[in-house]
VONU-694423 format. One record per residue (C-alpha): residue number from 1; x, y, z. Coordinates in pm, whole numbers, plus 50000, padded with zeros to 5 digits. Each point is the difference from the previous one (the first is absolute). Layout:
N
i|xx|yy|zz
NUM|X|Y|Z .
...
% end
This chain:
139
i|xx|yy|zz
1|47875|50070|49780 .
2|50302|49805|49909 .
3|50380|50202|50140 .
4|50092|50063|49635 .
5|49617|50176|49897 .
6|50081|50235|50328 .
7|50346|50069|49963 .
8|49963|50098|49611 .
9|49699|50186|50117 .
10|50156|50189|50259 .
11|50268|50113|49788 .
12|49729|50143|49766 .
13|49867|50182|50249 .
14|50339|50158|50029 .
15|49994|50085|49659 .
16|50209|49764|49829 .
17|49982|49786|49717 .
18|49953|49612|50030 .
19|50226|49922|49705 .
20|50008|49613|49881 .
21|50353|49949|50141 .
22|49898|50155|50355 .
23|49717|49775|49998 .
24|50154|49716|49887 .
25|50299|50057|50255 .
26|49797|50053|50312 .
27|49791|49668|49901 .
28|50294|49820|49951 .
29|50156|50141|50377 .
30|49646|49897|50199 .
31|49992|49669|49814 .
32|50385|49867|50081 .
33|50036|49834|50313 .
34|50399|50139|50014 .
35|50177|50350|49934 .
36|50058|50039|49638 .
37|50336|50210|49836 .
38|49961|50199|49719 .
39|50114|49734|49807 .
40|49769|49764|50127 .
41|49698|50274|49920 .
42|50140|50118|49634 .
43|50026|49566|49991 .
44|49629|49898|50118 .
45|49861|50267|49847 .
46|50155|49915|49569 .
47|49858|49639|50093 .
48|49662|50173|50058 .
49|50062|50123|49637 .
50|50074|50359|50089 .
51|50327|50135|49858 .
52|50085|50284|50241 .
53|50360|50158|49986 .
54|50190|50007|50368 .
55|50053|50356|50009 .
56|49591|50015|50040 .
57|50045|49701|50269 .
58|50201|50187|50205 .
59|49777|50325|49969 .
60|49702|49832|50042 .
61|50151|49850|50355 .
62|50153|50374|50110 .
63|49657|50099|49926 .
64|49833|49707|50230 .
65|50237|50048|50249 .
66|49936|50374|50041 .
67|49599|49934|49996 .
68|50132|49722|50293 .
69|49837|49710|49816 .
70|50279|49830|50029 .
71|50252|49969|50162 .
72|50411|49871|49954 .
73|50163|49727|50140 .
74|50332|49942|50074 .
75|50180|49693|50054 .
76|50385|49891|49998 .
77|50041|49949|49657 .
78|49997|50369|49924 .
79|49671|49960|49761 .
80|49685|50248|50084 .
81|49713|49803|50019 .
82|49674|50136|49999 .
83|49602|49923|50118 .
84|49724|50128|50085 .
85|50006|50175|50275 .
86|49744|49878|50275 .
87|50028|49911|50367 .
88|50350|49968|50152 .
89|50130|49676|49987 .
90|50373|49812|49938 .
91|50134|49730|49802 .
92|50158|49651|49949 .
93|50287|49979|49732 .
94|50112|49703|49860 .
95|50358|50036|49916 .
96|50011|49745|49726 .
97|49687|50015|49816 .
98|49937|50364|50074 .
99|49652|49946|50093 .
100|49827|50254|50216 .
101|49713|49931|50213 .
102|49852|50266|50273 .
103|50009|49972|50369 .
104|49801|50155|50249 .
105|50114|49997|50344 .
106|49738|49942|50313 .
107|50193|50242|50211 .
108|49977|50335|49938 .
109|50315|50188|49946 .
110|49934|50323|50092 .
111|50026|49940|50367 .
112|50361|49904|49933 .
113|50064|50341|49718 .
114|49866|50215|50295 .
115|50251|49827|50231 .
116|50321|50008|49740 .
117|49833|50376|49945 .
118|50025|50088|50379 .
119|50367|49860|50046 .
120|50156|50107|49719 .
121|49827|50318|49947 .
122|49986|49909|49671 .
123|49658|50125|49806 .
124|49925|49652|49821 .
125|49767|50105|49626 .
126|50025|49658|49873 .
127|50127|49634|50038 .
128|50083|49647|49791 .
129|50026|49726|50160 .
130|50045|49664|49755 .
131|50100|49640|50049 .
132|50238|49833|49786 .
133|50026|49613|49978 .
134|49904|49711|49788 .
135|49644|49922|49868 .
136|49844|49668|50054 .
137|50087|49873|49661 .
138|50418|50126|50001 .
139|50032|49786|50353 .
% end
């Protein structure tokens, strides 16, 4: 079963209703390679012909975030970004173009939270760690 039959069907199980926009929105999040804004969503989503209003964008993503579907991500140019949320991983910025691409790291980093943890007593719930530079095509 494809990730967009399961989540929509989990979410039924729950009890809630698959609306056309929720549908539409969480097809549109598994399918982009890069976080999307709300603006990029309310965007994508008129040039798939459907003329949804941004208050419902933004509803529609408190809802996904509270049913963790997805998740937000921040970077330094104070925009939320969002995607779905899946397996932990970080990203490459591209400070001209603004093109995002994921990362995933071959060490693990929870060795080095349980050490930061230990000597800071500090109880870590969460972390962000993104590159910023130039992709291969602003060199």
């Amino acid at each position: 079963m494809e990730i967009n039959a399961t989540l929509l069907e989990e979410l039924k199980k729950k009890g809630f209703r698959m609306t056309t926009v929720r549908s539409n929105m969480i097809d549109l999040l598994i399918k982009t390679r890069s976080p999307l804004t709300a603006q990029d969503v309310h965007f994508l989503l008129s040039q798939k012909g459907l003329l949804v209003n941004k208050t419902t964008i933004y509803r529609e993503i408190l809802f996904l975030l509270g049913q963790d579907i997805i998740q937000e991500i921040h970077f330094s140019d104070g925009k939320m970004r969002y995607e779905i949320a899946r397996h932990h991983h970080h990203h490459i910025v591209c400070v001209q173009c603004k093109t995002v691409k994921d990362v995933i790291l071959e060490d693990d980093l929870a060795e080095h939270e349980r050490k930061i943890e230990k000597n800071s007593r500090f109880k870590i719930l969460n972390h962000s760690l993104e590159f910023f530079g130039l992709c291969e095509k602003c060199r």
